[in-house]
Backbone of each chain as ProteinMPNN parsed JSONL, in Angstrom:
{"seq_chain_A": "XXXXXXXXXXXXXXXXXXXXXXXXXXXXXXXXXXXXXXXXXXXXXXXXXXXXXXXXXXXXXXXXXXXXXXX", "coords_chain_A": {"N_chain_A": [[34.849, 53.418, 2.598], [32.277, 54.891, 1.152], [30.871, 55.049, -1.86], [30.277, 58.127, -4.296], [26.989, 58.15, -5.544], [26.749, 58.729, -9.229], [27.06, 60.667, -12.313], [27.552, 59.929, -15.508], [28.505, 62.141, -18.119], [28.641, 62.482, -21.378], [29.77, 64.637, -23.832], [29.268, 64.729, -27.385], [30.899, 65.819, -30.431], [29.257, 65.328, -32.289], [26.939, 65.994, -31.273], [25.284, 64.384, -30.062], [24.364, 62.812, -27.039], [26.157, 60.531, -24.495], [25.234, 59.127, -21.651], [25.967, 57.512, -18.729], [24.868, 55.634, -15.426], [26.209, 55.473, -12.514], [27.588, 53.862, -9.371], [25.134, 53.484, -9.053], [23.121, 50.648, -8.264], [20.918, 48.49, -9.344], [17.177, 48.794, -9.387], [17.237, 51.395, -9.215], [18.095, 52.832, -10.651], [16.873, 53.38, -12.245], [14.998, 55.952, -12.253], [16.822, 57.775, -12.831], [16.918, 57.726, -15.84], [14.838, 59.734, -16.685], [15.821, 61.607, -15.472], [18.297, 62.343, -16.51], [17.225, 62.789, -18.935], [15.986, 65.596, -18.84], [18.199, 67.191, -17.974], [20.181, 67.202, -19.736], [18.192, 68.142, -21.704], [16.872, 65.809, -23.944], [16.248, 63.264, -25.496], [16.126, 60.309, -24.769], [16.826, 57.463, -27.009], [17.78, 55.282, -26.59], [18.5, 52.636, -24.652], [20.484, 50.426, -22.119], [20.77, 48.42, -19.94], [23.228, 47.311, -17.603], [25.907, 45.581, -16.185], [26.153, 45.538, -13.961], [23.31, 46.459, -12.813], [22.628, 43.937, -13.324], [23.516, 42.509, -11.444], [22.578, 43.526, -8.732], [20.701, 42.489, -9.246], [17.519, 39.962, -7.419], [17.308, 37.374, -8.118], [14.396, 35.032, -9.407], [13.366, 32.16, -9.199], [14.3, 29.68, -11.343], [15.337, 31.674, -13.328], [17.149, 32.789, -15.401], [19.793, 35.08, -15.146], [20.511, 37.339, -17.401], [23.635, 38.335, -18.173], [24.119, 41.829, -19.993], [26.383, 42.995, -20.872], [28.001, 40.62, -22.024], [26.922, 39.58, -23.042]], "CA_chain_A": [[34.172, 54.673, 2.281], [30.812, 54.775, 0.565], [31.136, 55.778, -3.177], [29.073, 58.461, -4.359], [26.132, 57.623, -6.736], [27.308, 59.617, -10.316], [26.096, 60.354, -13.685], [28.683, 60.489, -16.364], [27.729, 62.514, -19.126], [29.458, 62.686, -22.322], [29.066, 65.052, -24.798], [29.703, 64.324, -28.291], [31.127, 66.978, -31.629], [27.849, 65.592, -33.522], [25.454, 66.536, -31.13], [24.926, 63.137, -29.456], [24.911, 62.599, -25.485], [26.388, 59.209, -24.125], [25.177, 59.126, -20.481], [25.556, 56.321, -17.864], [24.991, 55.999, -13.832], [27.73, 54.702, -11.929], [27.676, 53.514, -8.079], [23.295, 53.277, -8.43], [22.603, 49.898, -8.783], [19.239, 47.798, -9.724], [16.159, 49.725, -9.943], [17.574, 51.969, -8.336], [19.278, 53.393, -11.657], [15.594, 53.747, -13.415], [14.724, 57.218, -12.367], [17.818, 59.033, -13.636], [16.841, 58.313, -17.195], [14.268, 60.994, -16.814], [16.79, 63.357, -15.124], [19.88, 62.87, -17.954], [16.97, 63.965, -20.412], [16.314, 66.889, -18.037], [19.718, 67.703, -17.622], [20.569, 67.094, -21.207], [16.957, 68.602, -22.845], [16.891, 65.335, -24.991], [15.047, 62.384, -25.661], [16.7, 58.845, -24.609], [16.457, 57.043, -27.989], [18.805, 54.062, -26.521], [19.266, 52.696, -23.326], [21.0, 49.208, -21.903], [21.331, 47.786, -18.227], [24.615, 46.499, -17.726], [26.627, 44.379, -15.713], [26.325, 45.947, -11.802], [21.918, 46.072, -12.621], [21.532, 42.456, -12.957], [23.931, 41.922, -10.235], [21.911, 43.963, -8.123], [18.8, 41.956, -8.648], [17.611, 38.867, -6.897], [17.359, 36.079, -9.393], [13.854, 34.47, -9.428], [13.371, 30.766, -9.291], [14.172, 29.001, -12.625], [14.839, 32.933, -14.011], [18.332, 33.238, -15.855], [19.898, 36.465, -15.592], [21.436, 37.68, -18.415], [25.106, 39.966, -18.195], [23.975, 42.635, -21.246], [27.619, 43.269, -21.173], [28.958, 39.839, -22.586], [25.775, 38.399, -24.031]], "C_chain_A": [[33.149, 54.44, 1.173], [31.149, 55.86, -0.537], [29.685, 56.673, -3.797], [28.383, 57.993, -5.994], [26.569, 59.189, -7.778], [26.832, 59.131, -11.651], [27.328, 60.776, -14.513], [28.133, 60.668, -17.778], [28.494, 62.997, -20.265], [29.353, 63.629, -23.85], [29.62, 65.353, -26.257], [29.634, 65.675, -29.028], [29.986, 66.644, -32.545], [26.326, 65.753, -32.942], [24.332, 65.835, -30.176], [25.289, 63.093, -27.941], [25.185, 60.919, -25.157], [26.086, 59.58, -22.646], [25.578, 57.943, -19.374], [25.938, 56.861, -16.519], [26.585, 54.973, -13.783], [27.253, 54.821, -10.181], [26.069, 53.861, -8.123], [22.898, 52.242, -9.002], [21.274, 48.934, -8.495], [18.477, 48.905, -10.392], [16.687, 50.856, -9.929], [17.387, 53.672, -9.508], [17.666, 54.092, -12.632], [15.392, 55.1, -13.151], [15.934, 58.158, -12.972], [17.675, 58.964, -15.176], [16.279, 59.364, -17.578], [15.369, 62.22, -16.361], [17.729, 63.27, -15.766], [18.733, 63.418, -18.569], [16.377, 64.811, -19.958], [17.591, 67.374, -18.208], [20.189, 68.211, -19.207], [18.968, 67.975, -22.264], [16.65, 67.715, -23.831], [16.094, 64.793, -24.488], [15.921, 60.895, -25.684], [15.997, 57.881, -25.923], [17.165, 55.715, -27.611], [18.743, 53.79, -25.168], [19.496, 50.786, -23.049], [21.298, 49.614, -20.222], [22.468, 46.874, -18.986], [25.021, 45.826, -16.289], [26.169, 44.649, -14.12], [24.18, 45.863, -11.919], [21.745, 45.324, -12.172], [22.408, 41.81, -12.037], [23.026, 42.058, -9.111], [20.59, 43.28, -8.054], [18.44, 40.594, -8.104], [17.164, 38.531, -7.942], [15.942, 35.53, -8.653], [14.116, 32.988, -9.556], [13.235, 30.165, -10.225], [14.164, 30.466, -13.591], [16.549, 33.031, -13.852], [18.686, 34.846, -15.837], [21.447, 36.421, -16.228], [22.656, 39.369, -18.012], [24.68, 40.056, -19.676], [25.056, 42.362, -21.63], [28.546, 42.251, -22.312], [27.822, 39.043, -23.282], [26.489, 38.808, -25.886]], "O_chain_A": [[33.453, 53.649, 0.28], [31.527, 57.021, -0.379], [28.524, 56.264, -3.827], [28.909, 57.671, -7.059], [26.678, 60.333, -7.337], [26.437, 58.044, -12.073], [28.001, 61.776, -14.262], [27.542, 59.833, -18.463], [29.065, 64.07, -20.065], [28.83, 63.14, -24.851], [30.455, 66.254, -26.327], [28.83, 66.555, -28.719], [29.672, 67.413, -33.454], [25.212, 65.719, -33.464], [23.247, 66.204, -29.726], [26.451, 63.324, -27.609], [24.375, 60.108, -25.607], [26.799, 60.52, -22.295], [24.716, 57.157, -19.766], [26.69, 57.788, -16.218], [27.396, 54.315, -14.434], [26.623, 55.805, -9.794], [25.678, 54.555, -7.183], [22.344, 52.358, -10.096], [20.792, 48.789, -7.371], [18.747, 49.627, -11.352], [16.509, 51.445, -10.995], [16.931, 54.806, -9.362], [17.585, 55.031, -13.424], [15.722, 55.691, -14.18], [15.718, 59.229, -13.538], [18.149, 59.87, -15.861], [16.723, 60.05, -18.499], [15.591, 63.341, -16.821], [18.356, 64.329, -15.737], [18.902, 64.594, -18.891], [15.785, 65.255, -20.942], [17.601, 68.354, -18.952], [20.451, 69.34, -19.62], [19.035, 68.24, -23.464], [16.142, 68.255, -24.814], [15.353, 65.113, -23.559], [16.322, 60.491, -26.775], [14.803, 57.587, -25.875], [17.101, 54.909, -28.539], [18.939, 54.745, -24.417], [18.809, 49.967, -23.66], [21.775, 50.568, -19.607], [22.635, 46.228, -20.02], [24.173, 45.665, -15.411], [25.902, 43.758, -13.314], [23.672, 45.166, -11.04], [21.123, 45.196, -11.117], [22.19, 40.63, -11.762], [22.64, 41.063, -8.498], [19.691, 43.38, -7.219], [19.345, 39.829, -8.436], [16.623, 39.31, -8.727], [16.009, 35.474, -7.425], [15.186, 32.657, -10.067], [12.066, 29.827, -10.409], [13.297, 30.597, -14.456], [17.177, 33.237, -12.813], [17.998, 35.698, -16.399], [22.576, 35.99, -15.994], [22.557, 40.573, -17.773], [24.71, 39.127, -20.483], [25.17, 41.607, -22.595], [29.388, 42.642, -23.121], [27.948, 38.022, -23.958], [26.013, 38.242, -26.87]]}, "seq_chain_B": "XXXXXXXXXXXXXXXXXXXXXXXXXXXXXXXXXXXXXXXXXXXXXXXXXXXXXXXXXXXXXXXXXXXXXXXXXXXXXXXXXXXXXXXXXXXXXXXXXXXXXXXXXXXXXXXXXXXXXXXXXXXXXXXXXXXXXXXXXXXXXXXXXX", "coords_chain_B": {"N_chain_B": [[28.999, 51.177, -13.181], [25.433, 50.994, -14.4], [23.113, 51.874, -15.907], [23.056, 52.734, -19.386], [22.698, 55.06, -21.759], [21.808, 56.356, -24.846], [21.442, 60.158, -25.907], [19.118, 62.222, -27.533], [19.455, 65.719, -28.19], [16.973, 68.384, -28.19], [17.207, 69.998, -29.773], [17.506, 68.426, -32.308], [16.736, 66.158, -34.489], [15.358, 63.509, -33.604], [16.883, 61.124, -34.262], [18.781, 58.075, -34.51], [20.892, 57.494, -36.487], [22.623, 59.317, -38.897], [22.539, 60.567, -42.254], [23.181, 63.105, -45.084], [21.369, 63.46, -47.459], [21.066, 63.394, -50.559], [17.706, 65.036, -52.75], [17.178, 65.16, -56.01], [16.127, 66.102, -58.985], [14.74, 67.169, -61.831], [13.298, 69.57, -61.346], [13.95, 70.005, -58.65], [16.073, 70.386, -55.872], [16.79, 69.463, -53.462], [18.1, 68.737, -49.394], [17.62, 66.776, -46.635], [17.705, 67.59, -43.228], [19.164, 67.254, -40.178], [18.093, 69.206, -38.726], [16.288, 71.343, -35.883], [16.083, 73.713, -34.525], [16.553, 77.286, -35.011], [17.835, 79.452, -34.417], [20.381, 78.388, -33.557], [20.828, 77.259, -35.983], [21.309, 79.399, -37.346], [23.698, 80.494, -36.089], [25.322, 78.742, -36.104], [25.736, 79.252, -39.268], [26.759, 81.361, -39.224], [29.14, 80.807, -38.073], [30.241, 79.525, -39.998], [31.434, 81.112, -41.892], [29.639, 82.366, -43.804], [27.209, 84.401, -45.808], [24.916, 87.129, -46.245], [23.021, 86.595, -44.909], [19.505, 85.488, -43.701], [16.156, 85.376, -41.673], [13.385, 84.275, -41.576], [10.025, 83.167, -39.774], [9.327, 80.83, -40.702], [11.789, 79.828, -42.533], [15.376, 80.011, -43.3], [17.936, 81.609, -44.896], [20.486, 81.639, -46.976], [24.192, 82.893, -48.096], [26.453, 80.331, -48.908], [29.828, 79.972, -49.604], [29.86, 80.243, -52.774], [27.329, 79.011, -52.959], [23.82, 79.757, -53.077], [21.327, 79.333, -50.046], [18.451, 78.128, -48.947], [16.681, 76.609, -46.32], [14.083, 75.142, -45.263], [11.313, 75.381, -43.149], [9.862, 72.158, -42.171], [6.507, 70.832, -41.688], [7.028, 68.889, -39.31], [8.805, 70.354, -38.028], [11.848, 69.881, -38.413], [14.249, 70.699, -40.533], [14.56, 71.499, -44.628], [16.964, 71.412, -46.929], [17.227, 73.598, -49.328], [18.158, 74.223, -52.77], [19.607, 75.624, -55.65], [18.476, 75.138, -59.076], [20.769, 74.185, -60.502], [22.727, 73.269, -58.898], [24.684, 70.759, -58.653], [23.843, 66.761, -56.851], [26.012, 66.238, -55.143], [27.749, 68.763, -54.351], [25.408, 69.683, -53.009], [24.921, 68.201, -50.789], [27.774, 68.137, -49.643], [27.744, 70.811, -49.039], [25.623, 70.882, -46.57], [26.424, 68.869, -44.939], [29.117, 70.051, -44.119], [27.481, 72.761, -42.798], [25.889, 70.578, -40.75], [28.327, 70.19, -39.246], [28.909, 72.071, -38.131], [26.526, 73.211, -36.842], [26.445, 71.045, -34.808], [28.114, 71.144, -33.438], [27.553, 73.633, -32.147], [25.086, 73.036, -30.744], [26.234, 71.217, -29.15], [27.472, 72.767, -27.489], [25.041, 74.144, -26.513], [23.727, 72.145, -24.888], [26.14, 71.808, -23.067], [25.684, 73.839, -21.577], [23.654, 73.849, -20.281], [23.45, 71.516, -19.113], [25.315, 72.101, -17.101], [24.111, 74.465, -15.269], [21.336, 72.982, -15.342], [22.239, 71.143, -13.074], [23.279, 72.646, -10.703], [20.381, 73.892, -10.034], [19.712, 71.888, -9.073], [20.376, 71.109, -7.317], [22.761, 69.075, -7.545], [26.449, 68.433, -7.643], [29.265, 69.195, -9.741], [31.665, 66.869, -10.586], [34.04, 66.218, -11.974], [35.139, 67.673, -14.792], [36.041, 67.026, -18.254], [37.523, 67.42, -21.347], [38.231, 65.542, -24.206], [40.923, 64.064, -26.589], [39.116, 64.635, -29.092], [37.698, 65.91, -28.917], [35.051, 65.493, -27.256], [33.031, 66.282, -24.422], [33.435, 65.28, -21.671], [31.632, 65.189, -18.44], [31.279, 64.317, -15.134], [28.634, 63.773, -12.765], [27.798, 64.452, -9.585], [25.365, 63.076, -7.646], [24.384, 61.966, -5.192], [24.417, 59.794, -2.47], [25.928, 56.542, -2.558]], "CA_chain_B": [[27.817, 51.588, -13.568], [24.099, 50.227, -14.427], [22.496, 52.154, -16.811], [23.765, 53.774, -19.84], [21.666, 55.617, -22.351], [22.082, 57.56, -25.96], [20.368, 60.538, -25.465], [19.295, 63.334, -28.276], [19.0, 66.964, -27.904], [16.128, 68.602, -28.525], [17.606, 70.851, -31.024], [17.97, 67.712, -33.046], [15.613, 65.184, -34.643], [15.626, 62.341, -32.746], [17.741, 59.735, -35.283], [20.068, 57.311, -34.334], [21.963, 57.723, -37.057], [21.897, 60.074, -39.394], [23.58, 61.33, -43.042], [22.845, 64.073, -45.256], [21.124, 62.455, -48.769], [19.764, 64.61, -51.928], [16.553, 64.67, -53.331], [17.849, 66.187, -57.225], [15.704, 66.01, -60.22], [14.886, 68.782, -62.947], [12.356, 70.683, -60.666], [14.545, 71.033, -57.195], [17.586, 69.34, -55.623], [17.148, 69.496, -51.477], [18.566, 68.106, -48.779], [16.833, 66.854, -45.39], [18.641, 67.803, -42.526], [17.899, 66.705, -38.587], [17.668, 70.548, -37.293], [14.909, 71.681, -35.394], [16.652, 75.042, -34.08], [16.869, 78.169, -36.345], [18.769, 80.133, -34.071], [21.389, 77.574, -33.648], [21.27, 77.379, -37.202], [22.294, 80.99, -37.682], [24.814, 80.765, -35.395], [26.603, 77.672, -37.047], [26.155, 79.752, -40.358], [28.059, 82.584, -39.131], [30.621, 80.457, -37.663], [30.884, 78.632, -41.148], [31.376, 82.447, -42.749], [27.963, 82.601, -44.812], [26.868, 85.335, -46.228], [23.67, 87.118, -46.738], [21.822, 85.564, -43.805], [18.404, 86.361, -43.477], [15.942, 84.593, -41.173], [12.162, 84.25, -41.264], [9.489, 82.351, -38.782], [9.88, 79.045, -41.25], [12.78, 79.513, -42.957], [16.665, 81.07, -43.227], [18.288, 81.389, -46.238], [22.407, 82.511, -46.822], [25.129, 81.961, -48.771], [27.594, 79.202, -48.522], [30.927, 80.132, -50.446], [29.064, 80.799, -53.837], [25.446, 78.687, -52.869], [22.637, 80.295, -52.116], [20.691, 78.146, -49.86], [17.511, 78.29, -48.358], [16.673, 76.267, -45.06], [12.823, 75.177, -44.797], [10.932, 74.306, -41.681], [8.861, 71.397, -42.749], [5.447, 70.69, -40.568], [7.545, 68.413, -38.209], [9.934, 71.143, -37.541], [12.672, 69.707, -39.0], [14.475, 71.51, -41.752], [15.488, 71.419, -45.301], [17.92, 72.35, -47.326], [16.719, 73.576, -50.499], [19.329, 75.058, -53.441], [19.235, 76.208, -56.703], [18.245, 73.663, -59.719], [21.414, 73.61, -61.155], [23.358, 72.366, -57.486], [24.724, 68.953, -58.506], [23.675, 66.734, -55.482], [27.475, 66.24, -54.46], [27.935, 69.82, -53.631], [24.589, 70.008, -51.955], [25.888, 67.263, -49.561], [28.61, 68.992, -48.935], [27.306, 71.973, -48.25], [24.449, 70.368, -45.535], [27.358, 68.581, -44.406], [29.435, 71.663, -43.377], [26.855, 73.203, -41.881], [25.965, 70.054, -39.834], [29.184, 69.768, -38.436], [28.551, 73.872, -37.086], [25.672, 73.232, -36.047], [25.992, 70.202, -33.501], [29.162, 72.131, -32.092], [26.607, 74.522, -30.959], [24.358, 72.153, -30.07], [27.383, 70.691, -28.164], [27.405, 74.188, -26.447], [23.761, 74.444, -25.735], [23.57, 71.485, -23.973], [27.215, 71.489, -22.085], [26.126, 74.854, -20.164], [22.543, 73.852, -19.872], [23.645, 71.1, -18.02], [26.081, 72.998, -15.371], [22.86, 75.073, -14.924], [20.637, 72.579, -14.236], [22.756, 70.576, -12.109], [22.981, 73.688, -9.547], [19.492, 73.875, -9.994], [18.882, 70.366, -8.537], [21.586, 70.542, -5.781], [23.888, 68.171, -7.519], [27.42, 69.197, -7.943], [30.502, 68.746, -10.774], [32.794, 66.325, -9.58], [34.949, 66.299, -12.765], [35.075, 67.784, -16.002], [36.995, 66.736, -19.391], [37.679, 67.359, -22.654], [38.756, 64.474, -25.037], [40.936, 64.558, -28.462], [38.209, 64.121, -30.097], [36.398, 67.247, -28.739], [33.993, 64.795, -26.295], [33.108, 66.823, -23.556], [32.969, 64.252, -20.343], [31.232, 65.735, -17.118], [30.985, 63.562, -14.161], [28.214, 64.524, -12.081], [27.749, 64.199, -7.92], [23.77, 62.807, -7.609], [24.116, 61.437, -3.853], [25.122, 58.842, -1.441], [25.561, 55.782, -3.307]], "C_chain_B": [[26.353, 50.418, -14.077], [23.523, 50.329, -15.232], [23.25, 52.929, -18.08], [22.141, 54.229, -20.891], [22.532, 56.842, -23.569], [20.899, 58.394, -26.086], [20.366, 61.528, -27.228], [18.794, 64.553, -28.112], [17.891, 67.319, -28.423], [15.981, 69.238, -29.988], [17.852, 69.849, -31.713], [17.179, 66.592, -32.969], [16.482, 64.279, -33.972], [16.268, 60.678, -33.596], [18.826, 59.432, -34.387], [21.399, 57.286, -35.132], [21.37, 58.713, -38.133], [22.871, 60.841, -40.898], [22.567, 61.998, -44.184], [22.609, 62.804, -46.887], [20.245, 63.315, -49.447], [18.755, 64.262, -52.443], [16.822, 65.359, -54.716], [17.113, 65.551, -57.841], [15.568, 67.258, -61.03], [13.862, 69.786, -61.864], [13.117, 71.054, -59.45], [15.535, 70.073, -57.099], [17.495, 70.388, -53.942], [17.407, 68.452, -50.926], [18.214, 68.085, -47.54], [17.996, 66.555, -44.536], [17.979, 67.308, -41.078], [18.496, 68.273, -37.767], [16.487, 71.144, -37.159], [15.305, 73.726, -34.944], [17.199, 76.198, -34.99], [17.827, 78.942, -35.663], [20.293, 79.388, -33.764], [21.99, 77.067, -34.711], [22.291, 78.246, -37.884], [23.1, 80.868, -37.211], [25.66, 79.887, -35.978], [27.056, 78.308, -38.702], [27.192, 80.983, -40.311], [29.028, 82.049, -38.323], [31.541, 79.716, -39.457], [31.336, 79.992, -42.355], [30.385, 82.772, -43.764], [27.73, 84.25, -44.701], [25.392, 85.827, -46.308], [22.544, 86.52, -45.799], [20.675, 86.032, -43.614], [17.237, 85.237, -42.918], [14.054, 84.634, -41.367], [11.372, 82.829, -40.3], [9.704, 80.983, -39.486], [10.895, 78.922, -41.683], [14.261, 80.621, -42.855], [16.881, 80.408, -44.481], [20.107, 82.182, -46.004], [22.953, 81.664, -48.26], [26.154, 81.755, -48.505], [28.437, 79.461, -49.418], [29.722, 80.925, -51.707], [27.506, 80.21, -54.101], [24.874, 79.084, -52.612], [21.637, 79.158, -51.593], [19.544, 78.793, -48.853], [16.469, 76.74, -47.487], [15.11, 76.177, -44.909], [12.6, 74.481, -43.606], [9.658, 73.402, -42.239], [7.539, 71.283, -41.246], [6.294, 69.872, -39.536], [8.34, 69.094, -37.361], [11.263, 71.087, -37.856], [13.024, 70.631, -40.353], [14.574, 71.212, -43.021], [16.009, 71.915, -45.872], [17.298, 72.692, -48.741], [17.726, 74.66, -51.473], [18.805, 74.985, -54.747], [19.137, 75.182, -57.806], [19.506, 72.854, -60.405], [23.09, 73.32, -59.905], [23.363, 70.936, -57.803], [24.516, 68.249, -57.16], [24.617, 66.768, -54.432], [27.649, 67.435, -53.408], [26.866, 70.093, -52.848], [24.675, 69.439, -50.539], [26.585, 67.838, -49.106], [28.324, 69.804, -47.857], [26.707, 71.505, -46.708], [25.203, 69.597, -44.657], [28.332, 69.264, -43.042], [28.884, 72.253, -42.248], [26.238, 72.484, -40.63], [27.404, 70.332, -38.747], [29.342, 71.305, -37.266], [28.082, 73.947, -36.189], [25.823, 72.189, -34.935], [26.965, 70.667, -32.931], [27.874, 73.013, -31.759], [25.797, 73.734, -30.447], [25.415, 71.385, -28.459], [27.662, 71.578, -27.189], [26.83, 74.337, -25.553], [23.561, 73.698, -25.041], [24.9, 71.176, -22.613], [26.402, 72.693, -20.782], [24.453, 74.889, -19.962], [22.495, 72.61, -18.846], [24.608, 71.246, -16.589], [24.787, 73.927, -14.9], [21.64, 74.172, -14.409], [21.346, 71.8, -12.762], [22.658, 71.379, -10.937], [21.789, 73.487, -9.091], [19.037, 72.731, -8.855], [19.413, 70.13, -7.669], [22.252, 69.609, -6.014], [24.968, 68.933, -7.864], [28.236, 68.134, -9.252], [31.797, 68.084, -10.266], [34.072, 66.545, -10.839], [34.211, 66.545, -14.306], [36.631, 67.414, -17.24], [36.56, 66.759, -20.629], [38.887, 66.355, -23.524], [39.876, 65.049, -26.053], [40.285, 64.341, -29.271], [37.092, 64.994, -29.993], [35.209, 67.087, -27.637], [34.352, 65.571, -25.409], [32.787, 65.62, -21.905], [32.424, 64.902, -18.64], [30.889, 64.523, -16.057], [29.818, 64.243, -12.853], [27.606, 63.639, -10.421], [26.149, 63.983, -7.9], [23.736, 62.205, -6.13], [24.997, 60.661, -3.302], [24.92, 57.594, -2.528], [24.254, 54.564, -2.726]], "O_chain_B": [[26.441, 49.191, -14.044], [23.095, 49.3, -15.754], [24.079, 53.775, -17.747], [20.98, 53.843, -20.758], [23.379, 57.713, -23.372], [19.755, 57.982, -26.276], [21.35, 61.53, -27.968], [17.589, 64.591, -27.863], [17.562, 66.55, -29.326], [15.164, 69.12, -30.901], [18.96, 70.152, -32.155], [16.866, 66.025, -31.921], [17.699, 64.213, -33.799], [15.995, 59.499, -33.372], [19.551, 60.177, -33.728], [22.549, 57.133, -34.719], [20.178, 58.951, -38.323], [23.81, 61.592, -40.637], [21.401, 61.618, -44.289], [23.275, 61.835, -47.251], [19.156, 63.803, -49.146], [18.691, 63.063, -52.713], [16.623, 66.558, -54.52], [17.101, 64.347, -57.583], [16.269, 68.252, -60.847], [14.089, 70.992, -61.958], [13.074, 72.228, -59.082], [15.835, 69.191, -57.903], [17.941, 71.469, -53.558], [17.191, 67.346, -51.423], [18.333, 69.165, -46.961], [18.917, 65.764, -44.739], [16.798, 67.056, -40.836], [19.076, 68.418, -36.69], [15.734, 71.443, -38.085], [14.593, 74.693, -35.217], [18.224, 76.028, -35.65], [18.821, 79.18, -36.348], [21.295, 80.102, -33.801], [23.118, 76.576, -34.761], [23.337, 78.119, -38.522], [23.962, 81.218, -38.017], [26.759, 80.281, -36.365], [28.119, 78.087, -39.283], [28.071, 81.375, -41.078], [29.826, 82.84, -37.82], [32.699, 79.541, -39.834], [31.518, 79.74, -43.546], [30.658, 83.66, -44.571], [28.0, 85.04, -43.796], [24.563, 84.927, -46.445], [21.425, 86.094, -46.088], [20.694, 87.218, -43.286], [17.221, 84.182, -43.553], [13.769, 85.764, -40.972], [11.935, 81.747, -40.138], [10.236, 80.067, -38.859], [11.377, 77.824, -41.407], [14.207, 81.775, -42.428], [16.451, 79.381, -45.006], [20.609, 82.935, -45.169], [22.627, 80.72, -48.979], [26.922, 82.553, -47.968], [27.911, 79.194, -50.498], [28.982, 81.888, -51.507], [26.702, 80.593, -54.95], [24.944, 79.116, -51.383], [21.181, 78.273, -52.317], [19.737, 79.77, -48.129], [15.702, 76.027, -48.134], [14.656, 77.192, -44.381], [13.183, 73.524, -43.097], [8.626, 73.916, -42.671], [7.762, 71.62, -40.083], [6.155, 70.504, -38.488], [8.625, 68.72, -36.223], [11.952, 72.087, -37.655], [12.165, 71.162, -41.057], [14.824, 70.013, -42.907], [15.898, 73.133, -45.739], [16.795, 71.698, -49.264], [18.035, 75.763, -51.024], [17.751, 74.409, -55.017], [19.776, 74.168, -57.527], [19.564, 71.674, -60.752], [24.257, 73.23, -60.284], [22.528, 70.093, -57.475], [24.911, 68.897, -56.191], [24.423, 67.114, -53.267], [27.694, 67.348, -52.181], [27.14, 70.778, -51.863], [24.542, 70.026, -49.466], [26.297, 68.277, -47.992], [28.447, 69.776, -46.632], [27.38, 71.801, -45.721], [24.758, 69.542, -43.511], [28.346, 69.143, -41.817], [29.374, 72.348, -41.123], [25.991, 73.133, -39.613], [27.288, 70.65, -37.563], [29.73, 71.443, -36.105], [28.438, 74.374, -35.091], [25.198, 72.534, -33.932], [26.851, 70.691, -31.706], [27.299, 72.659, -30.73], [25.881, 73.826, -29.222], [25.193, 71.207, -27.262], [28.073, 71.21, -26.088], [27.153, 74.546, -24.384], [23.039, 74.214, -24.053], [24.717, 70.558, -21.564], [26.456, 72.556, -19.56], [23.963, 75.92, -19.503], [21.701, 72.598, -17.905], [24.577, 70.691, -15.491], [24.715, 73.878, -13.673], [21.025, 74.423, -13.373], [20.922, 71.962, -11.618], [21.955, 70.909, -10.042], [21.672, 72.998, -7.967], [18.161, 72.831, -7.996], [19.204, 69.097, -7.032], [22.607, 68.962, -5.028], [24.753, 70.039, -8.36], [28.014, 66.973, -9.597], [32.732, 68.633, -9.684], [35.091, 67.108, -10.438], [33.248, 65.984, -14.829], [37.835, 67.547, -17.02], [35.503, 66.278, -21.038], [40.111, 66.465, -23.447], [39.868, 66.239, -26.37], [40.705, 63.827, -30.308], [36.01, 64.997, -30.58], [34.551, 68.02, -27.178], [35.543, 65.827, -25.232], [31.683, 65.482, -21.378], [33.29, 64.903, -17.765], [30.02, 63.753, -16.466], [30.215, 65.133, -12.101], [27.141, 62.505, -10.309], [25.59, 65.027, -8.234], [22.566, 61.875, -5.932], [26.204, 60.734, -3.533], [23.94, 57.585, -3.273], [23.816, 53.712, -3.5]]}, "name": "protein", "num_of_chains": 2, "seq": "XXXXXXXXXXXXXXXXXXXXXXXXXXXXXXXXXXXXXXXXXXXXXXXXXXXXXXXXXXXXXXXXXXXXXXXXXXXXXXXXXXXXXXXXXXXXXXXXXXXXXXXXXXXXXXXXXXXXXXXXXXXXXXXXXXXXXXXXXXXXXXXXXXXXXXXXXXXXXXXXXXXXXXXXXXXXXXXXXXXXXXXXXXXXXXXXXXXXXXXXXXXXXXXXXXXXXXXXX"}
């Protein structure tokens, strides 16, 4: 069964949103930063690709890809 | 997941981090705050029991237990706190303190039910909601086929 693509949105007692996608990976994942700060009315001051991105991407020739997660 | 992201409300300067620090000498003793929102202001002051509230287009003013404090909007929009000369900076901290912690619960408000509103809006749905011990509100939201 095909998992649906999801935005988990966390919302913090000081005011702060933690967002991340889940089941949209690569590029894929780039347009929802604009729609959390829609959703949310903010302003993405932070953001990190993690571990399922740079799975998602084909590796160039002589082009290391780095896991964010454990670097 | 793929992406994550720290986002900040609008109602709230855009800092990463952020603590309340006095400016005190013999002429004033204020305190710069990261709110942009006056009505979200008021509302954290009358949750914090303030007194005396009174609001104009740049500034609000009240009082905090026995402070009178007055709330400027500087040209950025941001606020500060501005108190009386003889407010050691301690208690002005405090105070600006306090009233932070009011204010981003409402903030924490304005944005929980502005995002069940847009979500409708956009044809995604709420797959799960939660509340933490720690007050974190967690929404999981339905955006498609994966």
């Amino acid at each position: 069964m095909t998992e649906s693509a999801q935005l988990v949105i966390r919302l913090l007692v000081d005011g702060t949103v933690r967002a991340e996608t889940r089941n949209i990976h690569g590029d894929s994942c780039v347009p929802f930063a604009a729609i959390l700060e829609d959703l949310c009315d903010g302003e993405a001051i932070g953001s990190e690709y993690t571990h399922d991105y740079w799975l998602a991407q084909e590796p160039h020739a002589n082009e290391e890809v780095v896991d964010r997660d454990h670097a | 997941m793929s992406l994550e992201l720290l986002l900040i409300p609008a109602a709230m300067a855009a800092y990463a981090a952020w603590q309340a620090r006095a400016d005190s000498n013999t002429s004033h003793c204020e305190v710069e705050t990261r709110w942009r929102h006056s009505g979200l202001l008021t509302q954290a002051l009358h949750d914090l029991g303030a007194a005396e509230i009174s609001v104009t287009a740049d500034s609000t003013s009240a009082t905090i237990g026995a402070t009178q404090t007055t709330f400027v909007r500087r040209p950025d929009g941001i606020m500060t706190a501005h108190f009386p000369l003889d407010t050691k900076a301690d208690a002005a901290i405090d105070i600006v303190t306090q009233v932070d912690l009011a204010y981003t619960r409402r903030v924490q408000d304005v944005v929980y039910h502005r995002i069940r509103s847009r979500v409708d809006e956009l044809g995604y749905d709420i797959a799960s909601e939660t509340v933490d011990n720690d007050e974190t509100i967690t929404l999981v939201v339905n955006v498609g086929p994966a």
